[in-house]
N, CA, C and O atoms as a Tripos MOL2 file, in Angstrom:
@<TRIPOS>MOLECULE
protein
  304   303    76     0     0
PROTEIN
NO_CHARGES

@<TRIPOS>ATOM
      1 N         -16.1340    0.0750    8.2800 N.3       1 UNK1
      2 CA        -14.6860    0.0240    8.3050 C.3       1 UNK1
      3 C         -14.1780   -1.3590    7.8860 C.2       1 UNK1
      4 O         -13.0590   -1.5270    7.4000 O.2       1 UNK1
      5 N         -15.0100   -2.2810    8.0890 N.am      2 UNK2
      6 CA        -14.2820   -3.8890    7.5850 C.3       2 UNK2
      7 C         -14.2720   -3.8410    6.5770 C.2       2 UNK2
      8 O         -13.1340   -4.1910    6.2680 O.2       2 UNK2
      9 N         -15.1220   -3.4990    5.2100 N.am      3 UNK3
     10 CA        -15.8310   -3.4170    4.1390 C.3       3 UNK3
     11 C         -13.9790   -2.8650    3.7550 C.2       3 UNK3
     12 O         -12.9800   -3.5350    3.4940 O.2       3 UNK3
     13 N         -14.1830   -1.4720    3.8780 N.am      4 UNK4
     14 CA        -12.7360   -0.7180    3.8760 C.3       4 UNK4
     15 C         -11.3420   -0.6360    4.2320 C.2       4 UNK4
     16 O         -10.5370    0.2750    4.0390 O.2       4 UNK4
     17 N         -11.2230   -1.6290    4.7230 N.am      5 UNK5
     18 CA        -10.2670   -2.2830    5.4970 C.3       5 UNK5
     19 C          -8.4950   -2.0600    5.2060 C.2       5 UNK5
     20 O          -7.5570   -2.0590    6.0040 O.2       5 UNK5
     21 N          -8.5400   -1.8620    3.5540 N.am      6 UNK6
     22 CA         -7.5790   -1.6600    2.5900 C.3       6 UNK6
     23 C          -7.3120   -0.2450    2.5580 C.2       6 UNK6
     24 O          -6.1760    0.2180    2.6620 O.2       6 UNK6
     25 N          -8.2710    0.3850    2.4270 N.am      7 UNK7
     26 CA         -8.3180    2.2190    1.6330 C.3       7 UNK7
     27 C          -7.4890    2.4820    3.1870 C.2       7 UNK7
     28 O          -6.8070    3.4790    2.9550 O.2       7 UNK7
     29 N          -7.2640    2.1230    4.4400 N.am      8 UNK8
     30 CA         -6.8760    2.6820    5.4000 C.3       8 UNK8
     31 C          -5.8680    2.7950    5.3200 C.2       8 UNK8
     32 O          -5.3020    3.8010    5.7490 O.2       8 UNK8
     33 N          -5.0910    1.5720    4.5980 N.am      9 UNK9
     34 CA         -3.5410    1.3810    4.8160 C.3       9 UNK9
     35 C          -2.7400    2.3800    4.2700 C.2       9 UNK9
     36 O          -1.6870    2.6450    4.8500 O.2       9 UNK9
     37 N          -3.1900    3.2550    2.7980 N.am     10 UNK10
     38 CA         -2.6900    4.3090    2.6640 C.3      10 UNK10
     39 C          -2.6610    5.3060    3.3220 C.2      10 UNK10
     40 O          -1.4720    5.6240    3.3000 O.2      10 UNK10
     41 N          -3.2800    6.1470    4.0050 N.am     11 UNK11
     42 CA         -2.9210    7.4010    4.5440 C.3      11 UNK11
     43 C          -2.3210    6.8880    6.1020 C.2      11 UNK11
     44 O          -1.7620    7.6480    6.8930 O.2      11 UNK11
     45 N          -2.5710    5.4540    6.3300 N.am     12 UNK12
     46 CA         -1.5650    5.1560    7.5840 C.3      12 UNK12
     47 C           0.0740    4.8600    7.4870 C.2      12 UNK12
     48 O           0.8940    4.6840    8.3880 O.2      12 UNK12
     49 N           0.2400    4.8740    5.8970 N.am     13 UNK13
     50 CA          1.3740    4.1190    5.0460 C.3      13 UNK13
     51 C           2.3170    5.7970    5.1090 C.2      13 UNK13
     52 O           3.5310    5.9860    5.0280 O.2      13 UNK13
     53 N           1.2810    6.7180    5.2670 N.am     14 UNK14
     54 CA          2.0840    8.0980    5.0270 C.3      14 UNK14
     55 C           2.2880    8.4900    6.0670 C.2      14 UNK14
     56 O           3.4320    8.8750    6.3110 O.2      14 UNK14
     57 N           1.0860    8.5620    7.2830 N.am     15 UNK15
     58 CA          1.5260    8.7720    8.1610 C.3      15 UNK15
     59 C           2.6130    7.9580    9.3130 C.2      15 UNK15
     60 O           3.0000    8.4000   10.3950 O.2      15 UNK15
     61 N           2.8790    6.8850    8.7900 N.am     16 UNK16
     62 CA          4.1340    6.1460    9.2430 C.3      16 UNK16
     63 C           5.8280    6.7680    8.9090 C.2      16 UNK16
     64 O           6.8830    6.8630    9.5360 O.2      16 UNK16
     65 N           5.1540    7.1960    7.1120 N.am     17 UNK17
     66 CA          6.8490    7.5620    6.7660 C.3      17 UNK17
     67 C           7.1950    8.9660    7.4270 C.2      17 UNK17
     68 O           8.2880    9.3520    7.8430 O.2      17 UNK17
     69 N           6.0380    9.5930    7.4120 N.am     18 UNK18
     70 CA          6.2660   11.0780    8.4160 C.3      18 UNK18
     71 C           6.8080   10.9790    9.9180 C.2      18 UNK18
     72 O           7.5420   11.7720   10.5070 O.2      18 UNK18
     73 N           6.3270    9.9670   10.3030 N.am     19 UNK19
     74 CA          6.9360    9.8190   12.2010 C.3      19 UNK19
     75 C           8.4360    9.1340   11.7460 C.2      19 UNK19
     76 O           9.1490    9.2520   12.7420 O.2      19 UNK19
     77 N           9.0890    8.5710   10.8280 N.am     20 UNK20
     78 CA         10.0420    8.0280   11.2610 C.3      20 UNK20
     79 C          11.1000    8.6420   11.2950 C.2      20 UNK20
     80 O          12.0300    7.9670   11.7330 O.2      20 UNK20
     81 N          11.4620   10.1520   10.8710 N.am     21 UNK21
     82 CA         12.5750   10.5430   11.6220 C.3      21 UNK21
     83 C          11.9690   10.9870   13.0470 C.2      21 UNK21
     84 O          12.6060   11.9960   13.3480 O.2      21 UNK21
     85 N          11.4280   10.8250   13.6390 N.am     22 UNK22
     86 CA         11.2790   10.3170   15.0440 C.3      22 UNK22
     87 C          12.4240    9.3520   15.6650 C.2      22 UNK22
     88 O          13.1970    9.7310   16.5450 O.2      22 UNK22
     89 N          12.4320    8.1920   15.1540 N.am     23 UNK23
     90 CA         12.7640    6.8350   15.0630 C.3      23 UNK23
     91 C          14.9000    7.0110   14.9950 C.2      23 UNK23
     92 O          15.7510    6.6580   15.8120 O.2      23 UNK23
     93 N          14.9750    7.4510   14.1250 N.am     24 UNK24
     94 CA         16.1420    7.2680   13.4560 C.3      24 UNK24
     95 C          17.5930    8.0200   13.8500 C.2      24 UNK24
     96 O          18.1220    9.0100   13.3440 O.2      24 UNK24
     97 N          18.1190    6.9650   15.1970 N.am     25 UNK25
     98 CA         19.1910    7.1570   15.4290 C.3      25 UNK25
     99 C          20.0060    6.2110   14.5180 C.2      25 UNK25
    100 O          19.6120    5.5980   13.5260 O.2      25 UNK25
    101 N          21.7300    6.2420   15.3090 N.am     26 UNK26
    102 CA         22.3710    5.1620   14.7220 C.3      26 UNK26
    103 C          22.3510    4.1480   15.5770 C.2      26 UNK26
    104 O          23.1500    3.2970   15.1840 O.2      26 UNK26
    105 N          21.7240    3.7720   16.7380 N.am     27 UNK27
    106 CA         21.9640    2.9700   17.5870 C.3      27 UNK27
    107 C          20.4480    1.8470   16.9840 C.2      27 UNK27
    108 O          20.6970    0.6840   17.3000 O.2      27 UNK27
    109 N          19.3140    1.9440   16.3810 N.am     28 UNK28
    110 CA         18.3910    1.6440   16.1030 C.3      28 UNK28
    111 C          17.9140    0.9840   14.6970 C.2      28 UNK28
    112 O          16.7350    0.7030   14.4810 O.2      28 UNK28
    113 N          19.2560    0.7100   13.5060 N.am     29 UNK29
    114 CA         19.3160    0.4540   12.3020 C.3      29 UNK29
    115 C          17.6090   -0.4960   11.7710 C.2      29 UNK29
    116 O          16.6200   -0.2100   11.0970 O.2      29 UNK29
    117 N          18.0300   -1.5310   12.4580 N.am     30 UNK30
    118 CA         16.7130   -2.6870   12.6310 C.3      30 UNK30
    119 C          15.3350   -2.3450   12.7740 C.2      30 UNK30
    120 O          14.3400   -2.8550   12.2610 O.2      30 UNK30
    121 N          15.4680   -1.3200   13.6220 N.am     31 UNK31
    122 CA         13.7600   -0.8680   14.0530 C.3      31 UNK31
    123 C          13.4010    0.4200   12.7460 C.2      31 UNK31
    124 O          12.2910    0.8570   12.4440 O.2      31 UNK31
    125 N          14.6420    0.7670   12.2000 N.am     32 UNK32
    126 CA         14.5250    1.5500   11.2270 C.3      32 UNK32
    127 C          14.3680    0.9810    9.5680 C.2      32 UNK32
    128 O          13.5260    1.4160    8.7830 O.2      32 UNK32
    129 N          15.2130    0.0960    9.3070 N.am     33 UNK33
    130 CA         14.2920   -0.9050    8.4760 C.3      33 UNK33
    131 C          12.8610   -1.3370    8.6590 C.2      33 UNK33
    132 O          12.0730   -1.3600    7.7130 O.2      33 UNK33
    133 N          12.5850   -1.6270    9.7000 N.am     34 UNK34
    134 CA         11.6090   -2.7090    9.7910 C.3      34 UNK34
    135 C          10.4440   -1.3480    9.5240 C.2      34 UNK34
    136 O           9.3100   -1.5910    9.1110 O.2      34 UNK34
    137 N          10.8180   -0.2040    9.7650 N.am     35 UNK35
    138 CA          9.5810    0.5010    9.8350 C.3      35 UNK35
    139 C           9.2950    1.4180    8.4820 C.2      35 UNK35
    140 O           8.2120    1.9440    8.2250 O.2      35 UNK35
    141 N          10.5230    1.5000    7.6500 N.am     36 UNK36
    142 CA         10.6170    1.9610    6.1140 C.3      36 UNK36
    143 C           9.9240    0.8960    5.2030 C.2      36 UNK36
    144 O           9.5370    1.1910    4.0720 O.2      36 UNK36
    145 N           9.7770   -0.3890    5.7530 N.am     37 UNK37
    146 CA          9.1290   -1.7020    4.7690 C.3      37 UNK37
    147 C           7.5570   -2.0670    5.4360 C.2      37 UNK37
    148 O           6.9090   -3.0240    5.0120 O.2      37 UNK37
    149 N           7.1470   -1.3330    6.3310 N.am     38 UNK38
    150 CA          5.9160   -1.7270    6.8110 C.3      38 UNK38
    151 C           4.8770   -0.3060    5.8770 C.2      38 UNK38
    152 O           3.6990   -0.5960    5.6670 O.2      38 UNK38
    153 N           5.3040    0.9170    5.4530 N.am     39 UNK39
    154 CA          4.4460    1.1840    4.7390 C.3      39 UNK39
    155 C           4.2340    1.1410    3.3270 C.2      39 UNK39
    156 O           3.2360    1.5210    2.7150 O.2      39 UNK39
    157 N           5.7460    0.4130    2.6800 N.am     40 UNK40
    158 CA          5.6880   -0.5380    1.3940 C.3      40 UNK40
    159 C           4.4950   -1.7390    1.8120 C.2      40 UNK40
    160 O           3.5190   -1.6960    1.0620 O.2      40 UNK40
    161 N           4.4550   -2.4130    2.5010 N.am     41 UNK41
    162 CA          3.4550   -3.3000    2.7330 C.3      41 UNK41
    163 C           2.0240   -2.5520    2.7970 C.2      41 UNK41
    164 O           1.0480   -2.9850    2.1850 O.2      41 UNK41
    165 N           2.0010   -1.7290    3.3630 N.am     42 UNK42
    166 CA          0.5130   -1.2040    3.4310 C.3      42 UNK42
    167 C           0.1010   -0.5610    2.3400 C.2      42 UNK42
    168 O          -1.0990   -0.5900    2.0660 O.2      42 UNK42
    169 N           1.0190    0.1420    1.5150 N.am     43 UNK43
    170 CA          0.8970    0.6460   -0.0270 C.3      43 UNK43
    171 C           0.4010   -0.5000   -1.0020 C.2      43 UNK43
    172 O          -0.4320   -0.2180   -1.8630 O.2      43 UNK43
    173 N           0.9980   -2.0490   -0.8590 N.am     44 UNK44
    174 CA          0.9300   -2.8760   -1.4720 C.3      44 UNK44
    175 C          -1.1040   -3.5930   -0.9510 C.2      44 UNK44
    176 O          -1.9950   -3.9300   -1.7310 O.2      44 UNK44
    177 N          -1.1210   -3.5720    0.2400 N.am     45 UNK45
    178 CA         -2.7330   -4.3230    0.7680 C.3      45 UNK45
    179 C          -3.4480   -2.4190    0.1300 C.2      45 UNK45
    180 O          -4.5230   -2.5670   -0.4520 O.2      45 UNK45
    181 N          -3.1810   -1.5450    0.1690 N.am     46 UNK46
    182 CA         -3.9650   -0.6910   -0.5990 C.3      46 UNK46
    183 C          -4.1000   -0.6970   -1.8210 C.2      46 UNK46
    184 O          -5.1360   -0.1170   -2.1460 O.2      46 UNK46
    185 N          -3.3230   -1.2270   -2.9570 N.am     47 UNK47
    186 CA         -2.9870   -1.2080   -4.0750 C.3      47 UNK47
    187 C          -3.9740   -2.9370   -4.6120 C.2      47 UNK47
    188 O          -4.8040   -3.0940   -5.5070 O.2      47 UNK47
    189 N          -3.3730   -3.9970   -3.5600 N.am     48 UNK48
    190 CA         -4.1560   -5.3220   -4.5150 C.3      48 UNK48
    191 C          -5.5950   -5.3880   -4.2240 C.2      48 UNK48
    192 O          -6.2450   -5.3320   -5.2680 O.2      48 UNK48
    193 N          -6.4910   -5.5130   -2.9090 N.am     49 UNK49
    194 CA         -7.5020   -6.1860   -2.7000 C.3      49 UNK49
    195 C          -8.5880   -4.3300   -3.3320 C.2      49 UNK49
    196 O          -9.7960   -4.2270   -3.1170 O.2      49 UNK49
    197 N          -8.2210   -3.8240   -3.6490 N.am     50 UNK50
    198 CA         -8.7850   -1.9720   -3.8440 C.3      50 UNK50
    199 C         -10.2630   -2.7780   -5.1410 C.2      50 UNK50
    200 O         -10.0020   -3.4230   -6.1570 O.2      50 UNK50
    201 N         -11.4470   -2.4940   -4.7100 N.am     51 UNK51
    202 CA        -12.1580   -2.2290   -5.6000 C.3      51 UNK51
    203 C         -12.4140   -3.9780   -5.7790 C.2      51 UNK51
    204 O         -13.1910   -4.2040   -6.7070 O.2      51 UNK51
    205 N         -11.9480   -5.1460   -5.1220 N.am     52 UNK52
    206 CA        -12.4330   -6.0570   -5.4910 C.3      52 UNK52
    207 C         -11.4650   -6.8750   -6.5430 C.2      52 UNK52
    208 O         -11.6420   -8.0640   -6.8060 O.2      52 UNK52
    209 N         -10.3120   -5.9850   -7.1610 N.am     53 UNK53
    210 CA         -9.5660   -6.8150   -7.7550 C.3      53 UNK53
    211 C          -9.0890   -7.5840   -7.8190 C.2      53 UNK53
    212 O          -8.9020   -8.0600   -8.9390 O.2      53 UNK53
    213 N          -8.5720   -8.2230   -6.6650 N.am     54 UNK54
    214 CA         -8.0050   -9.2570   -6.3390 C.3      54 UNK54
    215 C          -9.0800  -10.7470   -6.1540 C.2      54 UNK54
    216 O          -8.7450  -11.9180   -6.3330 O.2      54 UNK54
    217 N         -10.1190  -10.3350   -5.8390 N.am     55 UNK55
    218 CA        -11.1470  -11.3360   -5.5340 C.3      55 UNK55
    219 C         -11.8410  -11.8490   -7.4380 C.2      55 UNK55
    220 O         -12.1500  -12.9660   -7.8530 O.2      55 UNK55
    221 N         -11.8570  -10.8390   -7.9780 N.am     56 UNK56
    222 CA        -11.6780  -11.0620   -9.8380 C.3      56 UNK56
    223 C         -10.7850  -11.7480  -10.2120 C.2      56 UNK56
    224 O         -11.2070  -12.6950  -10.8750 O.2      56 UNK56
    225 N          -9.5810  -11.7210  -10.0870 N.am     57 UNK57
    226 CA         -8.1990  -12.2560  -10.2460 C.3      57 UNK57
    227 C          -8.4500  -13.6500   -9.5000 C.2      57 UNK57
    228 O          -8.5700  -14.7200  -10.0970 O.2      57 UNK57
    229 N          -8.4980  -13.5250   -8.4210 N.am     58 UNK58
    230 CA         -8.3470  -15.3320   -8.1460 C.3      58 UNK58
    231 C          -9.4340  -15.7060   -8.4310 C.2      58 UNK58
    232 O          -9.1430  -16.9000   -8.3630 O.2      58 UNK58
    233 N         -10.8700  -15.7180   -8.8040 N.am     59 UNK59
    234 CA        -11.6100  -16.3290   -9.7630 C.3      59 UNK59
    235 C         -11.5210  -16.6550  -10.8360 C.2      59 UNK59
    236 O         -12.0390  -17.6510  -11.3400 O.2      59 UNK59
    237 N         -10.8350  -15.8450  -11.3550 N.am     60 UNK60
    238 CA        -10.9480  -15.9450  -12.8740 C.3      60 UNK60
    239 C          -9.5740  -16.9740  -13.0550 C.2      60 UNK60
    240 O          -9.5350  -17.7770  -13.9870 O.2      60 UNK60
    241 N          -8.6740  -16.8790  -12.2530 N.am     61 UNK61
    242 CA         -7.7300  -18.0040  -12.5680 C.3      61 UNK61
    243 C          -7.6260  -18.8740  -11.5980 C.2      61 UNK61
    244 O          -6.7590  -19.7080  -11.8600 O.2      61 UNK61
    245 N          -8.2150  -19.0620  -10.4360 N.am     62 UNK62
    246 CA         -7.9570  -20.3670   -9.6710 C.3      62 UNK62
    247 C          -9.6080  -21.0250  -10.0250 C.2      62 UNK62
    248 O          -9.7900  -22.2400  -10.1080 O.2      62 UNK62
    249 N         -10.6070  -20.1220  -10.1880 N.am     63 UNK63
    250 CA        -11.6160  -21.1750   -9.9600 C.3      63 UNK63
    251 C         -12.7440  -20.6760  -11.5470 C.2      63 UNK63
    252 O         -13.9310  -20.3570  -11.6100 O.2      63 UNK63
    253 N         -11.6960  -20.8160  -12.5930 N.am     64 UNK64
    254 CA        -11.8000  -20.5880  -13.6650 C.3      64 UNK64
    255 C         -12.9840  -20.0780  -14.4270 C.2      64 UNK64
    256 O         -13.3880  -20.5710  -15.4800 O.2      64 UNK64
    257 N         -13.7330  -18.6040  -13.5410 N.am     65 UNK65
    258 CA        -14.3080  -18.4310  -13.8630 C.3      65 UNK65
    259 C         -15.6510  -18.3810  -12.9520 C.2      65 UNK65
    260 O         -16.3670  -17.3870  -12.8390 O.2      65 UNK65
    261 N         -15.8420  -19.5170  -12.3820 N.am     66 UNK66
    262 CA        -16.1060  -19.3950  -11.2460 C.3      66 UNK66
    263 C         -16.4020  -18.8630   -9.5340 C.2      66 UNK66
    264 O         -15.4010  -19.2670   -8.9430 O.2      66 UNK66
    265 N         -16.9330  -18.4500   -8.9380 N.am     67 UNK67
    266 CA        -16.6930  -17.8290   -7.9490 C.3      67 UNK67
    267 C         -16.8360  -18.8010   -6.9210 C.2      67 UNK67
    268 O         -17.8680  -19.2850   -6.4560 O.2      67 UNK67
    269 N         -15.1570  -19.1000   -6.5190 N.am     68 UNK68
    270 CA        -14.5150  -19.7890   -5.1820 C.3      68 UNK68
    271 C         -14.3620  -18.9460   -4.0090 C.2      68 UNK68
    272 O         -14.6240  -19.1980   -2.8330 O.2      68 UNK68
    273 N         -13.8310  -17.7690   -4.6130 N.am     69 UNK69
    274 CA        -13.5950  -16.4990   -3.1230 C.3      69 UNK69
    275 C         -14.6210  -15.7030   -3.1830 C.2      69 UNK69
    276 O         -14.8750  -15.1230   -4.2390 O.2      69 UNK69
    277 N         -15.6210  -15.4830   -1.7270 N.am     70 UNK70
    278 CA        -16.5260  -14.4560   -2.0070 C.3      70 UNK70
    279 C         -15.8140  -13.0880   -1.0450 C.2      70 UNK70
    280 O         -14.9020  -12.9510   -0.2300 O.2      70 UNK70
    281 N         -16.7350  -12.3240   -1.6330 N.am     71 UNK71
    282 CA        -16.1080  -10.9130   -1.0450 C.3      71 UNK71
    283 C         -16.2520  -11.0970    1.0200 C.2      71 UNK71
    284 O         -15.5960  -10.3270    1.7220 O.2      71 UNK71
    285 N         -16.9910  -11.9730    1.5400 N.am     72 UNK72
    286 CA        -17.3970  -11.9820    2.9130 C.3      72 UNK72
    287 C         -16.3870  -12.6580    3.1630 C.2      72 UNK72
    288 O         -15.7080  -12.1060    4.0280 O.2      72 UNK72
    289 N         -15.8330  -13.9090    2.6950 N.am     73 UNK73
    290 CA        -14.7470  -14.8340    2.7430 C.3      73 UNK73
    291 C         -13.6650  -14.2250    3.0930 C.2      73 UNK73
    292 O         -13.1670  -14.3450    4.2120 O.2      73 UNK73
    293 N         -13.0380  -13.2710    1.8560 N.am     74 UNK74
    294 CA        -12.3020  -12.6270    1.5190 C.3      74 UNK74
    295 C         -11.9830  -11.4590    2.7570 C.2      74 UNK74
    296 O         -10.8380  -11.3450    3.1970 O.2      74 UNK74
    297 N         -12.6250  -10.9770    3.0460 N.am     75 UNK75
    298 CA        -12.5780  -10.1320    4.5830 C.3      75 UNK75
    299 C         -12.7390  -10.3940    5.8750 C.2      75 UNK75
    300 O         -13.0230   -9.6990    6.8500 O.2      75 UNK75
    301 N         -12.4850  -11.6410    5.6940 N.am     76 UNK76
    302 CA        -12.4340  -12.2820    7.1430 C.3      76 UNK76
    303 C         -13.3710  -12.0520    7.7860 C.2      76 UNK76
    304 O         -13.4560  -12.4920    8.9330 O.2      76 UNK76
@<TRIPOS>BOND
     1     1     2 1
     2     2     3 1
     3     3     4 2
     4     3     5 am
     5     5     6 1
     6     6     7 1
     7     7     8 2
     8     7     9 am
     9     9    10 1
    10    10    11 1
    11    11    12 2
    12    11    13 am
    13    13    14 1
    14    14    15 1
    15    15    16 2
    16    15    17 am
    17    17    18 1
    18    18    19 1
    19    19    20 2
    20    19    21 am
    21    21    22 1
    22    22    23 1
    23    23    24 2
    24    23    25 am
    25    25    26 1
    26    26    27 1
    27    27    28 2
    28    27    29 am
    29    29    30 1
    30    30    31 1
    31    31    32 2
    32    31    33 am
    33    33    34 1
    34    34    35 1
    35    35    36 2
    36    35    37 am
    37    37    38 1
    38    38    39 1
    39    39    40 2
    40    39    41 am
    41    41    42 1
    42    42    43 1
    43    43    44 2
    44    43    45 am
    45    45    46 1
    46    46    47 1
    47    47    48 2
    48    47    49 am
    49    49    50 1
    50    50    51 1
    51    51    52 2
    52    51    53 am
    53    53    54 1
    54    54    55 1
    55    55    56 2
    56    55    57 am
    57    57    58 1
    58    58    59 1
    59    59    60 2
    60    59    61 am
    61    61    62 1
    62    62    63 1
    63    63    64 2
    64    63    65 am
    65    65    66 1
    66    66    67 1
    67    67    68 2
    68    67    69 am
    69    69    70 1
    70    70    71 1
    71    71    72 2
    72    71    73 am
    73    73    74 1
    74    74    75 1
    75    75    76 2
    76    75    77 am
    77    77    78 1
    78    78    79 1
    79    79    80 2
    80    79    81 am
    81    81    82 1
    82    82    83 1
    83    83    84 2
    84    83    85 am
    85    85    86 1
    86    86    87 1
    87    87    88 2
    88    87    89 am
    89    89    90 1
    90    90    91 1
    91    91    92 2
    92    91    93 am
    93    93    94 1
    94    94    95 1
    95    95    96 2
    96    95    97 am
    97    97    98 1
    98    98    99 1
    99    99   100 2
   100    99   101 am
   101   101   102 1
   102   102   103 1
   103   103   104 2
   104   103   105 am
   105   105   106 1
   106   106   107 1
   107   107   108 2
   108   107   109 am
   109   109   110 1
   110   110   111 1
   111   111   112 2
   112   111   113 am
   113   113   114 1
   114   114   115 1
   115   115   116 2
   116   115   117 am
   117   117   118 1
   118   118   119 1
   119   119   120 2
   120   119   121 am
   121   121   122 1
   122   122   123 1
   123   123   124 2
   124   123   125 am
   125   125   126 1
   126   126   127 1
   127   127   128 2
   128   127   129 am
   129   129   130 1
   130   130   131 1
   131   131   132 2
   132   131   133 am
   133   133   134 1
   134   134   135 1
   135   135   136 2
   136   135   137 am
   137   137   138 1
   138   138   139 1
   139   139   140 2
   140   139   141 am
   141   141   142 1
   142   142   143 1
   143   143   144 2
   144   143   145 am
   145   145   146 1
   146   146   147 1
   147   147   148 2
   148   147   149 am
   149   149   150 1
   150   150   151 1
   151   151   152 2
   152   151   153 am
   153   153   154 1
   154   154   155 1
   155   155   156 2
   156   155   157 am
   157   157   158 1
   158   158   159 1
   159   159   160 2
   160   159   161 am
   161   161   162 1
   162   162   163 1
   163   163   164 2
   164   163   165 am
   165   165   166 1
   166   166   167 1
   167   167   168 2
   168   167   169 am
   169   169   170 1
   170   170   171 1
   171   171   172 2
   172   171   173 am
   173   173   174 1
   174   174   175 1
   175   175   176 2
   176   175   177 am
   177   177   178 1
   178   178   179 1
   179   179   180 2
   180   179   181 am
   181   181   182 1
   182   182   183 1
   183   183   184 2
   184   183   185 am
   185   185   186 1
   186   186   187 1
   187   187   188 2
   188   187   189 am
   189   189   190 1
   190   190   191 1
   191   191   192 2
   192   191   193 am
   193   193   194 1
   194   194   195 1
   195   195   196 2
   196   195   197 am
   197   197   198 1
   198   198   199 1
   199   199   200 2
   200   199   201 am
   201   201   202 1
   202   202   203 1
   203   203   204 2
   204   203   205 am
   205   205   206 1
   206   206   207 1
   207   207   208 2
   208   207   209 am
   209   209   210 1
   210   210   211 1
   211   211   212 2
   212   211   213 am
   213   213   214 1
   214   214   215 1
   215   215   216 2
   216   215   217 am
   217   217   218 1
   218   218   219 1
   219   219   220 2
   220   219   221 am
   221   221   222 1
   222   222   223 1
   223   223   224 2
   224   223   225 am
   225   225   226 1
   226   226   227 1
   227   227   228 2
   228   227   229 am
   229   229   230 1
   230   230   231 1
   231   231   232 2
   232   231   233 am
   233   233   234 1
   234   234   235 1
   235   235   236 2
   236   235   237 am
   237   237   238 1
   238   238   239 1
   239   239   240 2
   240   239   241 am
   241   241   242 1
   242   242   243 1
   243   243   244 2
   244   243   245 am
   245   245   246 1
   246   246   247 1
   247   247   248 2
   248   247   249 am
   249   249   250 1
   250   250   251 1
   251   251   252 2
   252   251   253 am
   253   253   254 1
   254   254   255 1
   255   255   256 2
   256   255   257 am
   257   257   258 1
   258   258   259 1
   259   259   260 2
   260   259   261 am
   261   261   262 1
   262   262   263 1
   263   263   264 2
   264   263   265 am
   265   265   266 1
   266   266   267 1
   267   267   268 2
   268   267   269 am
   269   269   270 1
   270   270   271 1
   271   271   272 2
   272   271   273 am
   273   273   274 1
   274   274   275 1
   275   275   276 2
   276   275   277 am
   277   277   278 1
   278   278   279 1
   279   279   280 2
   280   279   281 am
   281   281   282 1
   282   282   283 1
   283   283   284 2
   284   283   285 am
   285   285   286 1
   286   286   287 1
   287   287   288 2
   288   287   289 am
   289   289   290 1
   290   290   291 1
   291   291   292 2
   292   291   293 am
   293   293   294 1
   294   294   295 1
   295   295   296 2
   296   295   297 am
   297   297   298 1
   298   298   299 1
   299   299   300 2
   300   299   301 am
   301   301   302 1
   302   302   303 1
   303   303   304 2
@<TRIPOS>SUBSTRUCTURE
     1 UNK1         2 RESIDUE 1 A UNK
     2 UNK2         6 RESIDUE 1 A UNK
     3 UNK3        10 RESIDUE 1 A UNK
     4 UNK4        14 RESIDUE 1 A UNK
     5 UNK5        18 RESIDUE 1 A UNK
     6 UNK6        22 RESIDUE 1 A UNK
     7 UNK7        26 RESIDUE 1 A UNK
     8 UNK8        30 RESIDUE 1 A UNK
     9 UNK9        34 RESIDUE 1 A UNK
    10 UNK10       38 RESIDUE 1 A UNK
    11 UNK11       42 RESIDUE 1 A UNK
    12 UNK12       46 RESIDUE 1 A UNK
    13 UNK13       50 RESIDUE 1 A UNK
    14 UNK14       54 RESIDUE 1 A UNK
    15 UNK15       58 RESIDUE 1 A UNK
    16 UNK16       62 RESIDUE 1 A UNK
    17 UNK17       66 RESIDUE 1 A UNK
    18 UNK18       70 RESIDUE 1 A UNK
    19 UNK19       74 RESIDUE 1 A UNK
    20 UNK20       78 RESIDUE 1 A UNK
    21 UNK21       82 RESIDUE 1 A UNK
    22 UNK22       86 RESIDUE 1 A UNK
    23 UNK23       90 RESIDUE 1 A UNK
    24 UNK24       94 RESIDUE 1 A UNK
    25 UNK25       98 RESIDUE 1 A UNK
    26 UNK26      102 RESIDUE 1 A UNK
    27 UNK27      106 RESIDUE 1 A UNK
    28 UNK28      110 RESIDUE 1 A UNK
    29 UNK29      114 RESIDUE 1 A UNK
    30 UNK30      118 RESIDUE 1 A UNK
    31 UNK31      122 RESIDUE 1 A UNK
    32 UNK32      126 RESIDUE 1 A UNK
    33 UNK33      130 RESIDUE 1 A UNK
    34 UNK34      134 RESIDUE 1 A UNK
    35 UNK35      138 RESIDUE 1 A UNK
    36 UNK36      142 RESIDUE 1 A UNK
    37 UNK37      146 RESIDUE 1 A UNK
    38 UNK38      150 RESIDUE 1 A UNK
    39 UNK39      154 RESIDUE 1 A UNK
    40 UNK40      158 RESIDUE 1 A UNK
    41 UNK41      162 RESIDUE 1 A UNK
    42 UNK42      166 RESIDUE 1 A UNK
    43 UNK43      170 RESIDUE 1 A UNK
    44 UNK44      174 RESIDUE 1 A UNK
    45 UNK45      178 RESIDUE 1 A UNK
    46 UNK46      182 RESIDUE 1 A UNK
    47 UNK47      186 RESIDUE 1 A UNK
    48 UNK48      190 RESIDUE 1 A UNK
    49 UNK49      194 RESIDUE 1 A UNK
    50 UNK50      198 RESIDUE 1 A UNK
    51 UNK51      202 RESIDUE 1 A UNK
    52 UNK52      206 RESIDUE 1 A UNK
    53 UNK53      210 RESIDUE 1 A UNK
    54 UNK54      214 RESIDUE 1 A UNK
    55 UNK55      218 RESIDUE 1 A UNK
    56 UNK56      222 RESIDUE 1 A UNK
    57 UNK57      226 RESIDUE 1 A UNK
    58 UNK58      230 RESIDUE 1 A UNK
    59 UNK59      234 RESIDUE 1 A UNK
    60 UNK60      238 RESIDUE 1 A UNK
    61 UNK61      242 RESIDUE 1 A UNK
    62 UNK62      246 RESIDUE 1 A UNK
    63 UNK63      250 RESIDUE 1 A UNK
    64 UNK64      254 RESIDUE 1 A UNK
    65 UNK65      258 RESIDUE 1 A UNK
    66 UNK66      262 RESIDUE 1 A UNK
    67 UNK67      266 RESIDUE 1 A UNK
    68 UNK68      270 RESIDUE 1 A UNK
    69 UNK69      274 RESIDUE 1 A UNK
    70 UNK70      278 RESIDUE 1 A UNK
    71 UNK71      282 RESIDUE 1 A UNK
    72 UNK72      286 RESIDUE 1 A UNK
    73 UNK73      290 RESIDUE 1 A UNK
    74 UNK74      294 RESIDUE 1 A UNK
    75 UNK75      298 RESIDUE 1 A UNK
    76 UNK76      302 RESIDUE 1 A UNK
C-alpha cells in the first residue's frame, strides 16, 4: 500500500463526491467547499506522482539528468 499510495486517491476522490450531498445544507457553505476541492486534490496526487512521473520530471530538470529524488525518498 505505500508503494501505491497515489492509485488510492482516486476511487477515494469518488467516493467523497458521492457522500457529499450528505453534507449539503445552507447552513454549512464552508464545509461544503472545503469538501468539493479535497477530491480535486486527490484527482491531482493520482494524476502527478502515477507510474513514477513525477520522480522523471524532477530529475530530468532539477538534477539534470541525474538522479537527486529516489523513488524510497520520494514516498516518505
Amino acid at each position: 500500500m505505500a508503494d501505491n499510495w497515489s492509485r488510492v486517491s482516486l476511487p477515494f476522490a469518488v467516493l467523497t463526491l458521492c457522500s457529499l450531498p450528505c453534507f449539503s445544507t445552507s447552513d454549512n457553505l464552508p464545509l461544503i467547499l472545503l469538501y468539493t476541492l479535497l477530491p480535486v486534490y486527490m484527482i491531482h496526487h493520482y494524476k502527478e506522482p502515477a507510474h513514477g512521473r513525477f520522480i522523471e520530471f524532477f530529475n530530468a530538470t532539477m538534477g539534470k539528468g541525474h538522479e537527486v529524488l529516489t523513488k524510497a525518498f520520494a514516498s516518505g
